[in-house]
C-alpha positions in Angstrom: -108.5 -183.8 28.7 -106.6 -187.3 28.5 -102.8 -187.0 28.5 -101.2 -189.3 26.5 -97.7 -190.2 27.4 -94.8 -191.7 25.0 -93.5 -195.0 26.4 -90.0 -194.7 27.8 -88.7 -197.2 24.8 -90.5 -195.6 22.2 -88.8 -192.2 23.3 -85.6 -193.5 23.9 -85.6 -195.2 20.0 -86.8 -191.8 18.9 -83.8 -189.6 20.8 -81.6 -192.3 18.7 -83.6 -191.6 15.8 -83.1 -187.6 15.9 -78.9 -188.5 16.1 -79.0 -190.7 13.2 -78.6 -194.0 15.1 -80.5 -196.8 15.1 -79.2 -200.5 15.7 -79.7 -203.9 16.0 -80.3 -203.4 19.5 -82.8 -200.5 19.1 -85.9 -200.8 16.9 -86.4 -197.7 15.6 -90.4 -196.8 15.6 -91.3 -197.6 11.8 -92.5 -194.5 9.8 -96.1 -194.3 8.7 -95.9 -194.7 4.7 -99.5 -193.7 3.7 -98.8 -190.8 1.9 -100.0 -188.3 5.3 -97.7 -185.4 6.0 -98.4 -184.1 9.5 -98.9 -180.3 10.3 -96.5 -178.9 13.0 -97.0 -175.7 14.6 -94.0 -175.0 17.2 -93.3 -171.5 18.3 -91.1 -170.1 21.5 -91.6 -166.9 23.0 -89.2 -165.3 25.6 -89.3 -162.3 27.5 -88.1 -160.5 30.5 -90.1 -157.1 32.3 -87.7 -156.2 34.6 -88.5 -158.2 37.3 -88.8 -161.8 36.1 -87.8 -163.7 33.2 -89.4 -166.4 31.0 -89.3 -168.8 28.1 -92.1 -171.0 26.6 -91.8 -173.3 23.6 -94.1 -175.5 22.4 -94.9 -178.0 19.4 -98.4 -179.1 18.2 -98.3 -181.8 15.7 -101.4 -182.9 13.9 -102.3 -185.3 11.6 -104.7 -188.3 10.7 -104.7 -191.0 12.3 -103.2 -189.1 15.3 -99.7 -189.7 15.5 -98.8 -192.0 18.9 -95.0 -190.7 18.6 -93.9 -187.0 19.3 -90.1 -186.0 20.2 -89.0 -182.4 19.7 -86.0 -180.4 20.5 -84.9 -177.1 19.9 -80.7 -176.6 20.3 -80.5 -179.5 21.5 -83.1 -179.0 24.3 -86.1 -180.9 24.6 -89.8 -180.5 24.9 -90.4 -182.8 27.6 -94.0 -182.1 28.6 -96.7 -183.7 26.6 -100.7 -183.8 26.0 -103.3 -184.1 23.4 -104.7 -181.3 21.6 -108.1 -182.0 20.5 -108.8 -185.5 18.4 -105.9 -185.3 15.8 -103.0 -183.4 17.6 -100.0 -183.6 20.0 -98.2 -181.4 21.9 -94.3 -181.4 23.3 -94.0 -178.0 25.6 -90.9 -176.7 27.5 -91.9 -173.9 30.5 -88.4 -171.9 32.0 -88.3 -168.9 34.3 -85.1 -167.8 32.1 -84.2 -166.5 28.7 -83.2 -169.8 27.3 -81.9 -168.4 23.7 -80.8 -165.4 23.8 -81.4 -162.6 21.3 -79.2 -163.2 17.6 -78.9 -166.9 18.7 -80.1 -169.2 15.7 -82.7 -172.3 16.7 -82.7 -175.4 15.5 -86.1 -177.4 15.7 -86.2 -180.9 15.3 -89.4 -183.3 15.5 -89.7 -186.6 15.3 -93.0 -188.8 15.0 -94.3 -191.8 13.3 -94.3 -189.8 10.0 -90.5 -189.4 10.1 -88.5 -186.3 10.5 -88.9 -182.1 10.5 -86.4 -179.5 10.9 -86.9 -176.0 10.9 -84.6 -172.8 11.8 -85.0 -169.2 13.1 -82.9 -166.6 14.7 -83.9 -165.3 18.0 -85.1 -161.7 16.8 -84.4 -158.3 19.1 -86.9 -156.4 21.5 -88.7 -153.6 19.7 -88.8 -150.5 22.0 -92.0 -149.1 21.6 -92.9 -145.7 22.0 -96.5 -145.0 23.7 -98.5 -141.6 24.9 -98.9 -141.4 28.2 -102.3 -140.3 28.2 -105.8 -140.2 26.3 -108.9 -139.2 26.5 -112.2 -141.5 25.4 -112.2 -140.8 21.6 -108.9 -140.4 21.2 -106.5 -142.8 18.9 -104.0 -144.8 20.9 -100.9 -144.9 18.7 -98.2 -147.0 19.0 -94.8 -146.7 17.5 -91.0 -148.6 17.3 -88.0 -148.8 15.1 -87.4 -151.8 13.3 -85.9 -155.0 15.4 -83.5 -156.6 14.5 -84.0 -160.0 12.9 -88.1 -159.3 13.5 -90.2 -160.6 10.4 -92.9 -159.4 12.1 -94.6 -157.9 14.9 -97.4 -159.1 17.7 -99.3 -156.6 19.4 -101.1 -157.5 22.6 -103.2 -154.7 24.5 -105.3 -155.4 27.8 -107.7 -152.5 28.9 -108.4 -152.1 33.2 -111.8 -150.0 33.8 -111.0 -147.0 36.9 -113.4 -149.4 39.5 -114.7 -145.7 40.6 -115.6 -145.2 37.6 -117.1 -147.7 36.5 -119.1 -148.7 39.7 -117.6 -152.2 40.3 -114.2 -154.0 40.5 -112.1 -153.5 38.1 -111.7 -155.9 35.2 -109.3 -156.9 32.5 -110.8 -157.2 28.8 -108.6 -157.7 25.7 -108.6 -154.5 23.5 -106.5 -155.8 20.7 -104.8 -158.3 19.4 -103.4 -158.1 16.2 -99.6 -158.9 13.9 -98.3 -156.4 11.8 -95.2 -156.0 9.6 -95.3 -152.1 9.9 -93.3 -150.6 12.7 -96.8 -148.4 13.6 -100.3 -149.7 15.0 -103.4 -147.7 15.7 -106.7 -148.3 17.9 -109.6 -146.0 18.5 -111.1 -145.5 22.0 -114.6 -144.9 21.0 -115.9 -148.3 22.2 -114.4 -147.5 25.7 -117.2 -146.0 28.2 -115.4 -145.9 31.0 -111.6 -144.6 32.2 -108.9 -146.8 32.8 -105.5 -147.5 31.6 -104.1 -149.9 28.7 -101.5 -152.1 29.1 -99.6 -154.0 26.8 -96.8 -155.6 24.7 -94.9 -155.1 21.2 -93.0 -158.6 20.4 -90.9 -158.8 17.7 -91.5 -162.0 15.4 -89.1 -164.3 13.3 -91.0 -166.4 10.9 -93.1 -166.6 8.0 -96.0 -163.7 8.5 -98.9 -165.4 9.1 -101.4 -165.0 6.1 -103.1 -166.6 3.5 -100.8 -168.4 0.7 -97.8 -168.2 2.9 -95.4 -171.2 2.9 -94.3 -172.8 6.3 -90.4 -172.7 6.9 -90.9 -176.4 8.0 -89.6 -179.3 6.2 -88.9 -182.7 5.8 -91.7 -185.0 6.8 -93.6 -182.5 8.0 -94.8 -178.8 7.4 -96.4 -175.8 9.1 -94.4 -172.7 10.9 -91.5 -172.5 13.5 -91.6 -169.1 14.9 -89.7 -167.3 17.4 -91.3 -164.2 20.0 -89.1 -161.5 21.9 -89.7 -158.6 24.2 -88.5 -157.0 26.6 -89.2 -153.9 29.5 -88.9 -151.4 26.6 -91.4 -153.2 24.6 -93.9 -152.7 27.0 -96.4 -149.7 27.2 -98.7 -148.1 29.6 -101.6 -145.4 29.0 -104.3 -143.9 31.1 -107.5 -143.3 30.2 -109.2 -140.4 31.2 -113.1 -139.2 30.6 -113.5 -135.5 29.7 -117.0 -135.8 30.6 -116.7 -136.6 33.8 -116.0 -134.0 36.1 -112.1 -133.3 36.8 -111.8 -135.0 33.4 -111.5 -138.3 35.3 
């Protein structure tokens, strides 16, 4: 993959752009008037587990002819990192081993390319705190549970399933069981595909945004539009449950 990197001059008219100044000193880069509205996509998910912390933001914009200009901020912070995302799209990332907004905080996005100027805003929704069995057998229906978050449109669920490597006769390996978002406050998944013991492992984040779904409109505007979302979780949103064979002998 080629990286493609902003000039400093072209970023630096752009960060005057953004606070509403250009001059005759500065030549502000000159917006595309073709009629093409770019898509943005620009999401940031925080979290903590107990032992580490993390944020990660990121904003994909895509349009035709690809746009050679991308500056984004959120609060004020920017999205320094920057690549090319297939033929038509860039992307402006930011990568921090803290909670950068915290939860209730409201974000402002901002983007800036060729085409002209976004904005978006969210709120910084709270940790659901899921509630979990501690134990199955193969067959059985893992379900998951959590009161409503605070400020959470919506809900990601993200499950990972490690085979016993007794068991199963080789190292253990980590597949993806599910995947799936959710406005209820509930999820369920069957066992029946699983043919060996092991444990799940996952995470309940707790969404701000427009649910993702057919005919939904993007909370972007301006000369752009697309979907500004915000992710959250925390220790309590994350669950653990073993496995178990009753076949096997020992039920193991």
């Amino acid at each position: 993959m080629t990286h493609r990197f902003v000039p400093f001059a072209a970023a630096a008219a752009a960060v005057l752009l953004l606070a509403g100044g250009c001059s005759d000193d500065v030549v502000c880069p000159e917006v595309v008037q073709d009629g093409v509205v770019p898509h943005i996509s620009a999401s940031a998910t925080q979290g903590s587990n107990g032992r580490a912390e993390w944020t990660y933001a990121e904003v994909v914009c895509s349009a035709d002819p690809l746009p050679s200009l991308l500056i984004a901020f959120i609060n004020g912070r920017e999205l320094s990192g920057i690549e090319t995302s297939g033929d038509l799209g860039l992307v402006r990332s930011l990568d921090d081993d803290v909670i950068v907004w915290q939860p209730g905080t409201a974000c402002s996005l901002e983007v800036t390319t060729d085409y002209g100027y976004a904005t978006a805003t969210a709120v910084v929704p709270e940790a659901p705190l899921v509630s979990a069995p501690a134990a199955l057998t193969i067959g059985d229906t893992l379900r998951l549970e959590w009161p409503a978050a605070e400020g959470a449109n919506y809900y990601r669920v993200t499950g990972v399933f490690t085979e016993d490597p007794i068991a199963a006769g080789r190292d253990n390996r980590d597949v993806l069981a599910f995947l799936t978002t959710t406005q209820d406050t509930t999820a369920a998944f069957t066992t029946d595909s699983i043919t060996s013991p092991g444990e799940f492992s996952g995470v309940v984040e707790a969404v701000a945004g427009p649910f993702p779904q057919g005919g939904t409109e993007g909370n972007i505007s301006g000369d752009g539009w697309g979907f500004f979302t915000l992710r959250y979780s925390d220790v309590g949103s994350a669950f653990t449950v073993t496995l178990s064979d009753p076949r096997a002998p020992g039920g193991h």
